[in-house]
C-alpha positions as CSV (number, residue, x, y, z in Angstrom):
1,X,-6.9,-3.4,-13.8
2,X,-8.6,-5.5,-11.5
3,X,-12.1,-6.6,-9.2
4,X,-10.4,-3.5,-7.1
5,X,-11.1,-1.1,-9.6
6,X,-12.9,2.4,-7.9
7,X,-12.6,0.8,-4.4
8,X,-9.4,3.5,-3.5
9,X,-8.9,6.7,-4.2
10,X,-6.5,8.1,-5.7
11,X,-4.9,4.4,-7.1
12,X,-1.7,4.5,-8.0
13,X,-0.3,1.4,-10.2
14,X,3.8,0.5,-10.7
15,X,2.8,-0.5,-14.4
16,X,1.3,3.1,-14.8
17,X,3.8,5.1,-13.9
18,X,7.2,3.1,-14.9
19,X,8.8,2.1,-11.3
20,X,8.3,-1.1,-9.6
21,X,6.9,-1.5,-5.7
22,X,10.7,-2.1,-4.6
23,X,11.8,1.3,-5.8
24,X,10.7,4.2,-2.8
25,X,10.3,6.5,-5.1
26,X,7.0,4.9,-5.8
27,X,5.9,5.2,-2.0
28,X,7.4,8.5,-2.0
29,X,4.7,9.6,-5.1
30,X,1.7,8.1,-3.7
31,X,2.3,10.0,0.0
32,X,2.2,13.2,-2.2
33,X,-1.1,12.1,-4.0
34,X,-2.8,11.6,-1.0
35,X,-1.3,14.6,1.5
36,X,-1.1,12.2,3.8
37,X,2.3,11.6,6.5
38,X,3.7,8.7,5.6
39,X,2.9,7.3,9.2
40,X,-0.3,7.4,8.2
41,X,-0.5,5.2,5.0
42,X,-0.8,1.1,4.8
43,X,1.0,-1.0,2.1
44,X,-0.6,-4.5,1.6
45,X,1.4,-6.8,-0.2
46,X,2.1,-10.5,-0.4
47,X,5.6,-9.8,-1.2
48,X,8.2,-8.7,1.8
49,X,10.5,-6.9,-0.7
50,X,8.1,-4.7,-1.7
51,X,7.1,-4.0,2.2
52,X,10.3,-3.3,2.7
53,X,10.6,-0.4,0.4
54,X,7.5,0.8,2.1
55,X,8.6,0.6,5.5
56,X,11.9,2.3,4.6
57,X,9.5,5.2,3.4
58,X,7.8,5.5,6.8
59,X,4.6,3.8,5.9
60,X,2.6,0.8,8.2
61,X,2.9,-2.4,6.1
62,X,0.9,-5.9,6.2
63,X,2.1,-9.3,4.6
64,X,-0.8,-10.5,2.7
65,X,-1.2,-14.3,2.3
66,X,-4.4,-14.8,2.7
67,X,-8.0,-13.2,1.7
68,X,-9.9,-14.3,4.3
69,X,-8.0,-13.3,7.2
70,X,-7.2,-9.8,5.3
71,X,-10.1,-8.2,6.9
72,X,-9.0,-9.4,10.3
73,X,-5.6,-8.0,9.9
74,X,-6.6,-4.8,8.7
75,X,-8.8,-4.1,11.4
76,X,-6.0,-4.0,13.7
77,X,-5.0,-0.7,11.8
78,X,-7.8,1.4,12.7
79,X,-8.9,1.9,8.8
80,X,-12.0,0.2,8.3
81,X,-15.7,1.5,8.4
């Protein structure tokens, strides 16, 4: 799909599966892939509809706008290595 190919896993893509990143159900799926609390889980998006939907689902969410401040922002969730 893209240079993010086998960097996460389990990846789940909208396209794949028939729902868009606006629709919860979609944030709803991937929680159950992963066995994770929603609480738990990061969406990373540039657009704040799709954050939205996430939020609504109980999951952290960062605005993405640009790569080279992504790392800096993400380290202020705890996720990184």
């Amino acid at each position: 799909m893209s240079n993010l190919d086998g960097l996460f896993y389990p990846a789940l893509f909208s396209p794949d599966i028939g729902l868009t990143k606006g629709d919860r159900e979609i944030f709803d799926r991937a929680q159950k892939m992963v066995g994770y609390e929603p609480y738990q889980l990061l969406m990373i998006d540039d657009s704040m509809a799709n954050l939205k939907s996430a939020k609504v689902a109980g999951w952290r969410i960062l605005h993405y706008r640009h790569p080279d401040s992504l790392r800096e922002k993400i380290s202020g969730f705890n996720i990184l290595k």
